[in-house]
C-alpha positions in Angstrom: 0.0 0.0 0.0 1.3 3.4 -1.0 2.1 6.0 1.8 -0.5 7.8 0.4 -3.4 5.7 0.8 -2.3 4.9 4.2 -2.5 8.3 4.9 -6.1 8.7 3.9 -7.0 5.6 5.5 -6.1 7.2 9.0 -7.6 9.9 7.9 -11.0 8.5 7.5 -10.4 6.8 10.3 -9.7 9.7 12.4 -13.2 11.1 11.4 -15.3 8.7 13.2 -16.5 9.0 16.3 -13.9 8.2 19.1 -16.1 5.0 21.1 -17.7 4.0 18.2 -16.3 0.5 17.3 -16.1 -1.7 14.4 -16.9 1.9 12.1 -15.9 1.7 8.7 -15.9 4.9 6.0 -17.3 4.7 2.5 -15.1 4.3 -0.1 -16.5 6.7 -2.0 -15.5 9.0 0.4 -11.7 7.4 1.0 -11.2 8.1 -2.4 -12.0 11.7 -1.8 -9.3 11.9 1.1 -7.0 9.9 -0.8 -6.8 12.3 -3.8 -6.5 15.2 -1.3 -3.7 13.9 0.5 -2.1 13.2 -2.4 -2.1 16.3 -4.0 -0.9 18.1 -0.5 1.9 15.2 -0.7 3.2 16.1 -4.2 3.3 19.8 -2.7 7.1 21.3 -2.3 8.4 20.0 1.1 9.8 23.4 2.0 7.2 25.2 1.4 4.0 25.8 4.2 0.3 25.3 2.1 -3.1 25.6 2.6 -5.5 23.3 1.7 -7.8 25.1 -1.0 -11.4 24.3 -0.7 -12.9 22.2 -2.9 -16.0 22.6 -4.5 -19.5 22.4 -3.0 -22.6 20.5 -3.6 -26.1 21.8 -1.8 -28.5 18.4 -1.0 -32.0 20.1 -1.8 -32.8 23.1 0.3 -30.0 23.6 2.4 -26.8 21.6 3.1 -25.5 23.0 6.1 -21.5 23.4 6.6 -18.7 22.9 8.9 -15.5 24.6 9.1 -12.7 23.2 11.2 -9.3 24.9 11.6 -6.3 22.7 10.3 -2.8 23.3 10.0 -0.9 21.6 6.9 2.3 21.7 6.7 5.1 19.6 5.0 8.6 20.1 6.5 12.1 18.1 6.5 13.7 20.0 8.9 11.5 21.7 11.1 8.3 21.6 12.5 5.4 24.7 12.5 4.7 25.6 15.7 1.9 28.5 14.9 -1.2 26.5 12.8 -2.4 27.7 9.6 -6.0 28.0 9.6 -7.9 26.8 6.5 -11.4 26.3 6.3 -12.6 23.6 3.9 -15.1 21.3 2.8 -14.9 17.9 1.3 -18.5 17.0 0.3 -19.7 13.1 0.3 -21.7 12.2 -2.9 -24.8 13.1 -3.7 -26.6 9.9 -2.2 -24.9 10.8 1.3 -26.5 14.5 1.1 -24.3 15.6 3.9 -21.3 17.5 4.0 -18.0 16.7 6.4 -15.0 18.3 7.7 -11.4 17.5 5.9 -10.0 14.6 7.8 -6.8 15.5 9.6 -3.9 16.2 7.3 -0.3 14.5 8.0 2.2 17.6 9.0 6.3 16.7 8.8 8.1 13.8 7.7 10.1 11.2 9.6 14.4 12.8 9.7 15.8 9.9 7.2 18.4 7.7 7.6 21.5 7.4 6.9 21.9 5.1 4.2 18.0 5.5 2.8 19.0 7.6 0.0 21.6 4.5 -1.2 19.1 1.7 -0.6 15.9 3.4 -2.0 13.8 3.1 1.0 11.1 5.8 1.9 10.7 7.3 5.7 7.5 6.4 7.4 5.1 9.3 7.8 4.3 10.9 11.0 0.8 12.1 11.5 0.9 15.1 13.8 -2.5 17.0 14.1 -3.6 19.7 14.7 -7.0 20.5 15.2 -9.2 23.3 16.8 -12.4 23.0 16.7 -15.9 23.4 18.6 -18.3 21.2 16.9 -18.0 17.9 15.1 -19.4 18.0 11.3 -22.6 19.1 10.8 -24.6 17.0 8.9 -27.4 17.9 6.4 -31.1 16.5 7.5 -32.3 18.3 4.7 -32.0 15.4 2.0 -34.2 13.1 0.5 -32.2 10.3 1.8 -30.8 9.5 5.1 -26.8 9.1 6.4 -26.0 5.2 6.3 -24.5 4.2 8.9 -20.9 1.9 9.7 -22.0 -1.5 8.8 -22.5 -1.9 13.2 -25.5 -0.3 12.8 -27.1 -2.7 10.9 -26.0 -5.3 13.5 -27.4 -3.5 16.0 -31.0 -3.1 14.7 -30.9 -6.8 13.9 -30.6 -7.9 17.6 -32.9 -5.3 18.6 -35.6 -7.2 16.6 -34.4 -10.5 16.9 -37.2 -12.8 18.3 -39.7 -10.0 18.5 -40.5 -9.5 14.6 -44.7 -10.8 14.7 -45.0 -8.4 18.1 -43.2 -5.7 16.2 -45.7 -6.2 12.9 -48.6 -6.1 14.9 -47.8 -3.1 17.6 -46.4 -1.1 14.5 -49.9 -1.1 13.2 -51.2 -0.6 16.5 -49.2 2.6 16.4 -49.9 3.9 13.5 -53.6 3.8 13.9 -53.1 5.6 17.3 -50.8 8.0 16.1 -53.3 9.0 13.6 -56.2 9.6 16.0 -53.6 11.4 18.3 -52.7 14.0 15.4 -56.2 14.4 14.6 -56.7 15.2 18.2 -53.7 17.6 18.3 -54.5 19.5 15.3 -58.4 20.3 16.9 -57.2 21.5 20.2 -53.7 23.5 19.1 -52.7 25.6 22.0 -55.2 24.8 24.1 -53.6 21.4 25.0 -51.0 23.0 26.9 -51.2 23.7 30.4 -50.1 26.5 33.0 -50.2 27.4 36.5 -49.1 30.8 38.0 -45.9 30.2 40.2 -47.8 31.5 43.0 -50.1 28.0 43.0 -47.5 25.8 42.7 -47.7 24.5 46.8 -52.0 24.2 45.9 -53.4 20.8 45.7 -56.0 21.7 43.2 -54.5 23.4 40.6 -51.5 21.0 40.9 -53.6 18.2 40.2 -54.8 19.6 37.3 -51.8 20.7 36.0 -49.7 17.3 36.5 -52.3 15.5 34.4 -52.0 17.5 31.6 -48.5 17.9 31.4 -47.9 13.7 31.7 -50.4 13.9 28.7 -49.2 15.9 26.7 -45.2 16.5 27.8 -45.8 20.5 28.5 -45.9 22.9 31.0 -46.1 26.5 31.6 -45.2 28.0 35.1 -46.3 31.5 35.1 -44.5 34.3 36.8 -41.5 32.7 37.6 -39.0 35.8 37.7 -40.2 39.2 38.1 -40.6 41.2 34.8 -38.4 44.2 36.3 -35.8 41.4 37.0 -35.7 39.7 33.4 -36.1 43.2 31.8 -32.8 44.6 34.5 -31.1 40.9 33.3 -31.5 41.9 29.5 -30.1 45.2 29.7 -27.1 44.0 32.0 -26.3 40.7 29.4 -26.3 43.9 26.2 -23.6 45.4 27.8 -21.8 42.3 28.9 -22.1 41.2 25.1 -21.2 44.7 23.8 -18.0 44.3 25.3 -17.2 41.5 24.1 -16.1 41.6 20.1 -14.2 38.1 19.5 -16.5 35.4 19.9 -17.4 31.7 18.1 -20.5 32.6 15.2 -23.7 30.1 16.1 -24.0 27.5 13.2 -25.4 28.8 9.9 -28.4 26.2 10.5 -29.6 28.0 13.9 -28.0 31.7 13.5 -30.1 32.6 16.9 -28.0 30.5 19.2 -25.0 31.7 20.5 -22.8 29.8 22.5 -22.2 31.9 25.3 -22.7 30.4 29.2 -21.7 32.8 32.0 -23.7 35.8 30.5 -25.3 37.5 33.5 -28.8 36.6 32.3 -27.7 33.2 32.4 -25.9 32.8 35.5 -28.7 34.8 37.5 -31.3 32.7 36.3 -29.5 29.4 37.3 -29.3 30.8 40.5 -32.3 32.7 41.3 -34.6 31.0 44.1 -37.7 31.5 41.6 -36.4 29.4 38.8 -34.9 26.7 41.4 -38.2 25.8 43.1 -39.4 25.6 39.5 -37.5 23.0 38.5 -38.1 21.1 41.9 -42.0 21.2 40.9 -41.4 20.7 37.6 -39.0 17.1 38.4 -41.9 15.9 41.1 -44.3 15.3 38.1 -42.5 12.4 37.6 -43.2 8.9 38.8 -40.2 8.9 41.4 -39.8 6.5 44.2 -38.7 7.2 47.6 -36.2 4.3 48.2 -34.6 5.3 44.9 -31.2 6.2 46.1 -29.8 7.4 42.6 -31.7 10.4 42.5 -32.8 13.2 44.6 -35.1 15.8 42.6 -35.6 18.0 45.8 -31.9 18.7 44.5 -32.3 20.7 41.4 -28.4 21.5 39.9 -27.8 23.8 36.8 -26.6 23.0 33.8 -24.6 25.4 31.9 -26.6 25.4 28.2 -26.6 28.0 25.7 -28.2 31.1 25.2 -31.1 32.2 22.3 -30.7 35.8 20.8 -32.8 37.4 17.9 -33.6 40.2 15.9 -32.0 43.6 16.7 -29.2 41.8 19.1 -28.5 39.2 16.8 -28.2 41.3 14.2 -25.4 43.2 16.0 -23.9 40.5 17.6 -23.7 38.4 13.8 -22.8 41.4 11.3 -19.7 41.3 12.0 -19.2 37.6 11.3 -21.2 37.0 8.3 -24.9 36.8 9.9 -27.8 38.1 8.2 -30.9 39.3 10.2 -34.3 38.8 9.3 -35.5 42.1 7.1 -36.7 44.9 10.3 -40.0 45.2 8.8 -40.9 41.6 7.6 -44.7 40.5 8.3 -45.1 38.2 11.4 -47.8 35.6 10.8 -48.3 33.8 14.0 -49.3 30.7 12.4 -46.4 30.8 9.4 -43.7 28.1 9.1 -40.2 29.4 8.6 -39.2 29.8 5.2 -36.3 27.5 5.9 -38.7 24.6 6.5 -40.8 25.8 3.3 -39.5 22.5 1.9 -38.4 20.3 4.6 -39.4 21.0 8.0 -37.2 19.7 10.7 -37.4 19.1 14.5 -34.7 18.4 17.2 -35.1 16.0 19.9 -32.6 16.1 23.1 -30.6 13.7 25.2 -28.7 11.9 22.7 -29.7 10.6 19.3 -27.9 6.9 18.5 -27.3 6.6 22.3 -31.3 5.8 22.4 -31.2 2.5 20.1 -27.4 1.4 21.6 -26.8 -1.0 24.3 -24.1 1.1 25.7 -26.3 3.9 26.0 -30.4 4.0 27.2 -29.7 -0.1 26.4 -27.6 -1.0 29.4 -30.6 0.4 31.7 -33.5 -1.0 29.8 -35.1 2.5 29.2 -37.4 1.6 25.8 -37.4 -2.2 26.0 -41.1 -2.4 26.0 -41.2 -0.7 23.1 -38.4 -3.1 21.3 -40.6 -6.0 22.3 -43.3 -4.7 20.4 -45.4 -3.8 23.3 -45.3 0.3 23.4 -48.5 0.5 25.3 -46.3 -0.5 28.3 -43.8 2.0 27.7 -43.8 4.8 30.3 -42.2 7.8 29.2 -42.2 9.3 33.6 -40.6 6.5 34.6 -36.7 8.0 35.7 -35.5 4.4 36.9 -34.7 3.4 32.9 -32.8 6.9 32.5 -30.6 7.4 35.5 -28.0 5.2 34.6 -28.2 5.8 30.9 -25.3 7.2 28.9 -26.6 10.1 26.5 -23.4 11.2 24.9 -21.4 8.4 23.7 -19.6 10.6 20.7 -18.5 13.6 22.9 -20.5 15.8 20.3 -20.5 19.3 20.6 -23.8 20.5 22.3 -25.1 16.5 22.8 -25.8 16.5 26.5 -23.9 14.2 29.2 -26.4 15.5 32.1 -29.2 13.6 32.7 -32.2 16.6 32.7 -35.8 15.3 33.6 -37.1 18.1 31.7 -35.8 20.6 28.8 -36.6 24.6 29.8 -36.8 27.9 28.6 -36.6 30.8 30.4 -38.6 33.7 28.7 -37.2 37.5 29.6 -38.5 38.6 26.6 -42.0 38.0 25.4 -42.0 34.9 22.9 -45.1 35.3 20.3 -46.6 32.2 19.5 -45.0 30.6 16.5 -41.9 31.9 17.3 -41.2 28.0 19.0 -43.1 24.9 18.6 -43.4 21.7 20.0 -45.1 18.0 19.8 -47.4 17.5 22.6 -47.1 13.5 22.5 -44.3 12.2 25.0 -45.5 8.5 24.6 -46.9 7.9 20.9 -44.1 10.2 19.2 -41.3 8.7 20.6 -42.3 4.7 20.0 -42.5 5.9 16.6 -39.2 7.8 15.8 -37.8 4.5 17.7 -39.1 1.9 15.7 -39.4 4.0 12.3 -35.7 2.7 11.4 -37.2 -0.9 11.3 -40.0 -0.2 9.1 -40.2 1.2 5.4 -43.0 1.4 2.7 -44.3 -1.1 -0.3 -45.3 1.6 -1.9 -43.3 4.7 -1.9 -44.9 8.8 -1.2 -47.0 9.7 -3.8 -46.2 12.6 -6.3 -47.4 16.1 -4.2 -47.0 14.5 -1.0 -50.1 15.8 1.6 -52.2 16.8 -1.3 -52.0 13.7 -3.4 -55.0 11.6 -3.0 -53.2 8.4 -2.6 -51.2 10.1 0.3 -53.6 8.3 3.4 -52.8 5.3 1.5 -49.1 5.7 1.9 -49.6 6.6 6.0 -51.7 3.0 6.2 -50.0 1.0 8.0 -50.4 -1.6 5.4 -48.3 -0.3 3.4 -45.5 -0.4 5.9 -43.6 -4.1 6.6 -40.7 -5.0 9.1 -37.5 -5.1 6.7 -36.7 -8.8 6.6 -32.9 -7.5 6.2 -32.2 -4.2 8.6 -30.0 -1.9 6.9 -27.7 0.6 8.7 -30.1 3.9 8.7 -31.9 5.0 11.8 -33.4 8.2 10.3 -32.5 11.5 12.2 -29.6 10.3 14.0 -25.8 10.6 13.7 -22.9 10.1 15.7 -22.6 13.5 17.9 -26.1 15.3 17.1 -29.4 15.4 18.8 -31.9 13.6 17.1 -33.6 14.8 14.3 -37.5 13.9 13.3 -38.3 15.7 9.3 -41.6 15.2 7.5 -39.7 13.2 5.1 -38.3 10.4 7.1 -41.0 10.4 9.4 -44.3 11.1 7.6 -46.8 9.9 10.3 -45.5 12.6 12.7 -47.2 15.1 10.2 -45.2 17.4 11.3 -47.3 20.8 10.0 -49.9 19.8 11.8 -48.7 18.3 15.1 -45.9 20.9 16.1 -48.1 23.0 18.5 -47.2 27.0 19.5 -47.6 27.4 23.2 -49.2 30.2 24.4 -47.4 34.1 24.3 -44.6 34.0 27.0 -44.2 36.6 28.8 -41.0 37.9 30.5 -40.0 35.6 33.8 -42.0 32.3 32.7 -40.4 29.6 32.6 -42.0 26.1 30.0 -40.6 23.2 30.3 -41.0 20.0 28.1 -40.3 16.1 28.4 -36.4 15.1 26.8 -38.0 12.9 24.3 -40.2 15.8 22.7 -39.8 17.1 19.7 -39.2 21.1 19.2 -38.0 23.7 16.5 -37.7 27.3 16.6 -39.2 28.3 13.0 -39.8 32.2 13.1 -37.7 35.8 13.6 -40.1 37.5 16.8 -40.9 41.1 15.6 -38.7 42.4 18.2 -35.5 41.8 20.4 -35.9 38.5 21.7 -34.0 36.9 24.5 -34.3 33.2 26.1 -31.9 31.4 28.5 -31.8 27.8 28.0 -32.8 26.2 32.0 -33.3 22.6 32.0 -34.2 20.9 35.1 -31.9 18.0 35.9 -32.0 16.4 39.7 -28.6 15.6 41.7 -27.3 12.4 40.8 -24.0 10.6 41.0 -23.7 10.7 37.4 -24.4 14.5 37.5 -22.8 15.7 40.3 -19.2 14.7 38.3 -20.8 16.7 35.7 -21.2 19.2 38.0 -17.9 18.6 39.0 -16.0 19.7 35.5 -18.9 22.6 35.2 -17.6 24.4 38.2 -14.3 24.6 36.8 -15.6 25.9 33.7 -17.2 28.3 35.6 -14.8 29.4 37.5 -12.2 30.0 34.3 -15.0 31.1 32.4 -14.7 28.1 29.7 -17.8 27.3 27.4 -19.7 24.7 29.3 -17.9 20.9 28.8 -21.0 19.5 26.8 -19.8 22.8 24.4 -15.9 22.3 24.7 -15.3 18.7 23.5 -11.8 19.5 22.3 -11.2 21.0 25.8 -9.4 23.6 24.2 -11.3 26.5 25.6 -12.3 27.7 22.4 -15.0 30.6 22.8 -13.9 31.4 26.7 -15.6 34.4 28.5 -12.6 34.6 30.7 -11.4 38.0 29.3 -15.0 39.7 29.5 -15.2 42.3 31.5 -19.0 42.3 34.0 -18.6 38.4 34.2 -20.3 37.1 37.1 -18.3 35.1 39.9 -19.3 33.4 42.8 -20.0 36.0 45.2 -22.9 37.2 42.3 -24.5 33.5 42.7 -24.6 34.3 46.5 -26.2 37.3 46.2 -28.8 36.1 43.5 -30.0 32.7 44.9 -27.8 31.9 48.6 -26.9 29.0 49.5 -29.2 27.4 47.2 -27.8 28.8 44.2 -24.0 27.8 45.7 -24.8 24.3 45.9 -27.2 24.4 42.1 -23.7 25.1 40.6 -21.7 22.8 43.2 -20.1 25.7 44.9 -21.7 25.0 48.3 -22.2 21.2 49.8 -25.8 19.9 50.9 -25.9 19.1 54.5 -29.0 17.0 56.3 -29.9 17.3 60.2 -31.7 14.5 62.2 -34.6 16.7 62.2 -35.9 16.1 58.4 -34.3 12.6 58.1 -36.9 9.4 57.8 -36.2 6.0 56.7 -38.7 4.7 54.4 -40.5 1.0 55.0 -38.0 -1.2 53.3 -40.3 -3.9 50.8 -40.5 -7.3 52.2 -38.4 -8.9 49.0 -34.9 -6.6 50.8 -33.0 -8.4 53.1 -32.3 -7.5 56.8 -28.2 -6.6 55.3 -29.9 -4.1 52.5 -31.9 -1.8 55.6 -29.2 -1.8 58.0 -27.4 -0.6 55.3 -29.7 2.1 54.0 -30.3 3.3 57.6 -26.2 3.2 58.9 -26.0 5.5 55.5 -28.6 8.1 56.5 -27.5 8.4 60.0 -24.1 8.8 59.1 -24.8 11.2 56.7 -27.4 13.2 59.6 -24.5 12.8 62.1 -21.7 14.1 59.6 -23.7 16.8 57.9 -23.5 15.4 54.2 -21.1 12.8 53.5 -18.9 10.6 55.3 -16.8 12.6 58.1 -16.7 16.2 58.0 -12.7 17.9 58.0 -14.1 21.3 57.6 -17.8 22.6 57.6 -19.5 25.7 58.3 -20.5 26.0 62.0 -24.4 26.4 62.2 -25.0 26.5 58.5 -28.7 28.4 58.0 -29.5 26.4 54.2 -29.0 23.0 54.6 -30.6 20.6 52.4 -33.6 19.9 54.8 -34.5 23.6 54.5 -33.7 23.5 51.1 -36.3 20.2 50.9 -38.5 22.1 53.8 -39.3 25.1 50.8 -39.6 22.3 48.2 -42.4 20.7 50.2 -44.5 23.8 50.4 -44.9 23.8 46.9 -44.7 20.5 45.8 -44.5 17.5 48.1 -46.7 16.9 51.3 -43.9 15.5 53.2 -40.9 17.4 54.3 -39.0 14.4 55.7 -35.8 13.9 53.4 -35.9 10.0 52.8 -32.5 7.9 53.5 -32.2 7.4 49.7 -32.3 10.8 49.2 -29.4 11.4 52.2 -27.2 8.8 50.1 -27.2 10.5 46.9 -26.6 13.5 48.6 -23.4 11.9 50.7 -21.9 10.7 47.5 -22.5 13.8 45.8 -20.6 15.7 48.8 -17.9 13.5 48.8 -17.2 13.9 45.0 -17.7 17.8 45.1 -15.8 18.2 48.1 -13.4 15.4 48.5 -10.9 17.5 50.7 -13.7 18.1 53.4 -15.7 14.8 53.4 -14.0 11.4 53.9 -15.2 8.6 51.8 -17.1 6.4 53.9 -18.8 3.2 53.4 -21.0 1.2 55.8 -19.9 -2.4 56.9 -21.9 -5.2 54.7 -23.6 -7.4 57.1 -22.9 -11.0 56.2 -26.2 -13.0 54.7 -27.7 -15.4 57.0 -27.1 -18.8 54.6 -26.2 -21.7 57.0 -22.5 -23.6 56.6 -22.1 -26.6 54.2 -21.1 -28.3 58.3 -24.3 -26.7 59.9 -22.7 -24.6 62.2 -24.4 -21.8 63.7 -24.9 -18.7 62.4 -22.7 -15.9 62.4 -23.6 -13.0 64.4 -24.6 -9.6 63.1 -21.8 -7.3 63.6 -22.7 -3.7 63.6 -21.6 -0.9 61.1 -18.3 0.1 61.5 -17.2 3.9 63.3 -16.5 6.8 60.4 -14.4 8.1 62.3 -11.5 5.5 62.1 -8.0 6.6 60.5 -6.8 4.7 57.6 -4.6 1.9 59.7 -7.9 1.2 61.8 -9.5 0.8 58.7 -7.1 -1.6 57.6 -7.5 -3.8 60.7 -10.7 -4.2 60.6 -11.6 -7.7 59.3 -13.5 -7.7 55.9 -17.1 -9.3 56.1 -17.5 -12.5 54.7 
C-alpha cells in the first residue's frame, strides 16, 4: 500500500467517532481523502500550504457546513509551531446528502536515515494533528435520503428485533392507527392542550392536580411568573452590555443563526441561580413517577446545567454582522401561524438527550429505558418512569452540544416575550417517541405519492399496510448521527405530520419559565418582531452521574470556559474569561444563597436529624440491605452530608432539609428527606468536596445462609465507626 493511501485511510479513520467501534468509511469518500492527500503530498516539502477548498454541492434546500481549523504543513527540517487555519469542505456524494469536515492532514516527515538515499527506501510518515475546533461535522437533515451508517448499525438493529418480529408487525400497526387519531386530536385542540399554573399555585393541591395530568399527557408545562418582569427586563439590559464588550466570539451554526454559545452571561448565571427558577425545576421534576427508596436520584436537588443562550432580531443582528450573519429584514410581516421559510421544503425538528445513544446497548440499552417498546409492546412503555434513565449514557460521541447530564425536563426561560409561533413543540411524550424508535425498522411497499399531503393516494401511503418489518435491517436509523441530537423531518418520518402536530404554546411573557419532556420534539421556525432573548434552563436532579458533571462545570465556571458538553476538544475555544461584568461566585450568593451555591456545586448539601426518615424497606430486601440504607442516613445526619466532616460551616442556616423544607410547600406533602435521598446527597458531597468529606462506606452485614457443616450462624456485627483513621480501617476484618 502506498504511503498515500495509508494516509487517507487514518484519515477516514480519524473522522469517526472516538467510542464507536467496528466503524468503517465509505469508499467513495476514501477516495475523496486519498486524492486530497495526495495532492498536499506532491506539494514542495519546503514550502508551508493551505489546503484550497474544494468545490461544493447543496442536497435540496439547504446543506448546512462545517468549518474546522487545520494546520498543513510539510517540512524536512522543522516543525510549525503556529497552525495555519484553513477552512474547507470535502463533500460526500450526492446519495450521502451531507457535507464533512477535511479529515486531519499529516504535518512533517520522519528525519531519514542514513543510508536511505543509497538503498531506495522511503521514511514512514508521521501524522501530527492539529485541530481546533468546537463542533464535530454538521450534517445535512435536509435530503431526500438518510446518512448510512458503519456496517455496526445494521448489526445492532438486527438484535434489537431479533425474536420480537410478529409483536413488532402487529404493535407497529397498532401505532400507527393511534398516532393517527392522536394527530387528529392535536391538530383540533392546538394551543389549548398546553397547560399552566401561576408560580404563586404551585404548593396548591388543586391546581396542581390539574396541571400534573396535563403535562404527563401531553409533555408541556407552563409556570407563570416565575422571575419578576423588572428582574428579566434589569437581566436583558445588563447581558447587552456584557455582550457589547465583548467583540471576539465563536458565530452560532449557519443552520440555527439565533443560538450563541455563550454560558456565563449574566442573564444566564442569574437565572441558574435565582430561588424562583430553582423551586421551579423542583415542581417541575416531582411530576414524575419517582420512588422514595430510589437512592440514585434526589429531585428536591435541582443543579444547573450550563446550556446555551437564544438571541434574535436587533441583538442578533449586532452580535452576527460582523461575522457574516444576516438578520431577518426589520419590517418583515409576522404571521403567527407561518412556518419558517427554511422549513418551506423540509421541516425539521430536534429531539434532546442523545440521538444513537437511544437505540445502543451502551447507552439508554444497558438500563432498559425503551425495552417495551423493542418488544413490540409500546402500550407498556412509560415515558415518567426515571429508573430506565438514571444510569443511561446520552453522549457516547463527545458531540459538541449533545448533553452528558441527565435533565428530567428541557426549559426555557422567557425574559422577553416569545409570540406564539416563534417556538413549537409536539405534545405527545408516549406515541411520538415509540415511533421515531421503531421508524428505522420499518419502510413502505409503496413509496410517497407525487405532491405529497395533497395527493389523494397520500392516506394510503400513511396506512399501516403499506408499511412491513425489513426482513434485512440496513444501517439507517433516520434523524440520527454520531454526535447530534436527534432529528425527526416530514420526510423520514411522515406519520408525525409534522405541520400539523408541532403546537405553538401560548405568548410567553417575560419571567416564565415552560418546560418540556427530553423525548419531545421542538423547533424554533420564526424571527419575533422584536428583540428577543431566552436562556436555555433545564431541570436535571442531583445524581451521582451529574454531580461529576457538575464537578468539571464548576471549573468551567470558574475559568470562564464554554460549558464541557460545548468544549469537547477541551481547548477552551469561545472562553468568557477575558470579559469584562462576568459574574463570579460571590454574584450566585447574592442572586440565589446557598441554594444557588450548591445548584452550581459551589456550596455542599448538608442534612440534620430533624428532616431525616427512613422509608419502609419492601418485604423482597434483606435485613443486610436496611441496615445498610439506615447506617448510610444516619451517618450522613450525624456528619452533615457525606462521610466525616474535615471542615464545615458551624451552624449553617441552608441545609438541604430547608432546602427540601421550601420544596415541600410547593410541591411534596412530606418534608422528611428519605434515607435514599441522604445517600445521593453523601456521595454527591464526597465527590464535590473530597478534601472536606471522607469517603465512607457502611460495613456489609454477612447473609444469613447456613454452613455446608451446619454450624451456627454468624452473628450480626454492627456498622463500622467513620471516624477510624486509615490503619484502623485496615484492621478491621473484611465481612465475609
Amino acid at each position: 500500500m502506498s504511503t498515500a493511501e495509508v494516509v487517507a485511510q487514518r484519515g477516514a479513520n480519524a473522522l469517526l467517532p472516538a467510542r464507536a467501534t467496528a466503524a468503517t468509511m465509505s469508499k467513495s469518500h476514501a477516495a475523496i481523502v486519498a486524492a486530497t492527500v495526495t495532492a498536499a503530498a506532491t506539494t514542495n516539502t519546503n514550502t508551508k500550504t493551505t489546503t484550497p477548498p474544494l468545490p461544493t454541492t447543496t442536497a435540496n434546500a439547504a446543506t448546512t457546513t462545517a468549518t474546522t481549523a487545520t494546520t498543513t504543513t510539510t517540512s524536512t527540517k522543522t516543525r510549525p509551531t503556529t497552525p495555519i487555519i484553513s477552512s474547507v469542505e470535502i463533500p460526500y456524494p450526492s446519495e450521502y446528502s451531507t457535507s464533512f469536515l477535511t479529515p486531519p492532514t499529516t504535518i512533517g516527515t520522519k528525519r531519514m536515515r542514513n543510508g536511505d538515499h543509497k538503498e531506495g527506501r522511503r521514511p514512514k510518515l508521521r501524522q501530527r494533528t492539529f485541530t481546533k475546533t468546537m463542533e464535530p461535522p454538521v450534517l445535512s437533515f435536509y435530503g431526500e435520503q438518510p446518512v448510512p451508517l458503519p456496517s455496526r448499525f445494521g448489526s445492532l438493529k438486527r438484535k434489537l428485533v431479533a425474536g420480537h418480529e410478529a409483536e413488532l408487525q402487529a404493535s407497529w400497526s397498532r401505532l400507527l392507527d393511534a398516532l393517527r387519531d392522536e394527530i387528529r386530536h392535536i391538530e383540533s385542540r392546538g394551543t389549548d392542550l398546553i397547560p399552566e399554573i401561576p408560580y404563586g399555585d404551585i404548593g396548591r393541591a388543586a391546581p396542581v392536580a390539574a396541571f400534573c395530568d396535563r403535562v404527563k399527557r401531553y409533555g408541556i408545562g407552563v409556570v407563570r411568573g416565575v422571575v419578576a418582569p423588572a428582574d428579566a427586563q434589569a437581566w436583558v439590559d445588563e447581558t447587552k452590555q456584557y455582550l457589547e464588550t465583548k467583540h471576539e466570539f465563536k458565530p452560532p451554526p449557519a443552520q440555527d443563526p439565533t443560538c450563541f454559545d455563550f454560558f456565563w452571561s449574566p442573564c444566564q448565571v442569574r437565572a441558574r441561580a435565582h430561588p424562583n427558577v430553582l423551586q421551579a425545576q423542583k415542581f417541575a421534576m416531582s411530576l414524575w413517577d419517582t420512588s422514595q427508596d430510589d437512592n440514585r436520584l434526589a429531585t428536591r436537588c435541582p443543579i444547573s446545567y450550563a446550556d446555551r443562550i437564544r438571541i434574535d432580531t436587533k441583538t442578533t443582528s449586532s452580535l452576527s454582522s460582523e461575522h457574516g450573519g444576516h438578520a431577518p429584514p426589520p419590517d418583515a410581516a409576522v404571521d403567527a401561524h407561518a412556518l419558517h421559510p427554511a422549513a418551506a421544503s423540509t421541516l425539521i425538528a430536534q429531539i434532546d438527550n442523545g440521538s444513537l445513544e437511544r437505540w445502543e446497548q451502551d447507552g439508554y440499552g444497558q438500563s432498559g429505558t425503551y425495552d417495551s417498546i423493542w418488544k413490540g409492546e409500546w402500550e407498556r412503555y412509560n415515558p415518567w418512569d426515571p429508573t430506565g434513565r438514571v444510569n443511561a449514557t446520552t453522549d457516547l460521541y463527545n458531540g459538541a452540544g449533545a448533553c452528558s447530564m441527565f435533565r428530567m425536563f428541557q426549559g426555557i426561560l422567557a425574559l422577553t416575550t416569545v409570540e406564539p409561533g416563534m417556538v413549537r413543540l409536539l405534545p405527545s411524550p408516549k406515541l411520538s417517541t415509540a415511533y421515531f424508535l421503531l421508524r428505522p425498522f420499518f419502510s413502505p411497499v409503496r413509496g410517497p405519492p407525487e405532491g405529497r399531503e395533497q395527493s389523494p393516494g397520500w392516506a394510503a401511503y400513511l396506512d399501516a399496510a403499506n408499511w412491513r418489518l425489513d426482513a434485512e435491517q440496513n444501517t439507517i436509523i433516520h434523524g440520527a448521527v454520531p454526535g447530534h441530537a436527534q432529528r425527526v423531518t416530514e420526510s423520514w418520518h411522515p406519520h408525525l405530520q409534522l405541520r400539523s402536530s408541532l403546537v405553538a404554546p401560548p405568548v410567553l411573557r417575560p419571567g416564565d419559565y415552560i418546560v418540556w419532556h427530553p423525548d419531545q420534539a421542538y423547533a424554533f421556525e420564526k424571527a419575533p418582531p422584536s428583540t428577543s432573548m431566552l436562556v436555555y434552563t433545564p431541570a436535571a436532579p442531583l445524581t451521582q452521574t451529574n454531580a461529576l458533571f457538575l464537578a468539571r462545570q464548576r471549573k468551567a465556571f470558574q475559568r470562564g470556559h464554554p460549558g464541557p458538553d460545548f468544549d469537547s476538544t477541551g481547548s477552551g475555544l469561545g472562553s468568557e474569561a477575558p470579559h469584562t461584568g462576568r459574574l463570579e461566585e460571590k454574584d450566585i450568593a447574592e442572586v440565589g444563597g446557598e441554594a444557588g451555591l450548591q445548584a452550581m456545586g459551589l456550596a455542599p448539601w448538608t442534612v440534620s436529624k430533624s428532616t431525616l426518615s427512613t422509608p419502609p424497606v419492601p418485604a423482597a430486601s434483606s435485613k443486610n440491605e436496611e441496615n445498610h440504607v439506615a447506617a448510610a442516613a444516619a451517618q450522613l445526619a450525624a456528619g452533615g452530608g457525606g462521610g466525616t466532616t474535615r471542615h464545615r460551616a458551624k451552624d449553617d442556616p441552608m441545609s438541604v432539609d430547608a432546602v427540601l423544607d421550601t420544596a415541600s410547600d410547593k410541591s411534596s406533602s412530606s418534608s422528611a428527606i428519605s434515607a435514599a435521598e441522604a445517600e445521593v446527597v453523601r456521595l454527591a458531597n464526597i465527590i464535590l468536596f473530597p478534601d472536606r468529606y471522607d469517603f465512607w462506606m457502611p460495613s456489609r452485614v454477612p447473609s444469613r445462609v447456613p454452613s455446608r457443616a451446619g454450624t451456627p450462624l454468624k452473628s450480626e456485627q454492627p456498622a463500622h465507626k467513620t471516624n477510624m483513621s486509615g490503619r484502623e480501617k485496615d484492621s478491621v476484618e473484611k465481612d465475609i
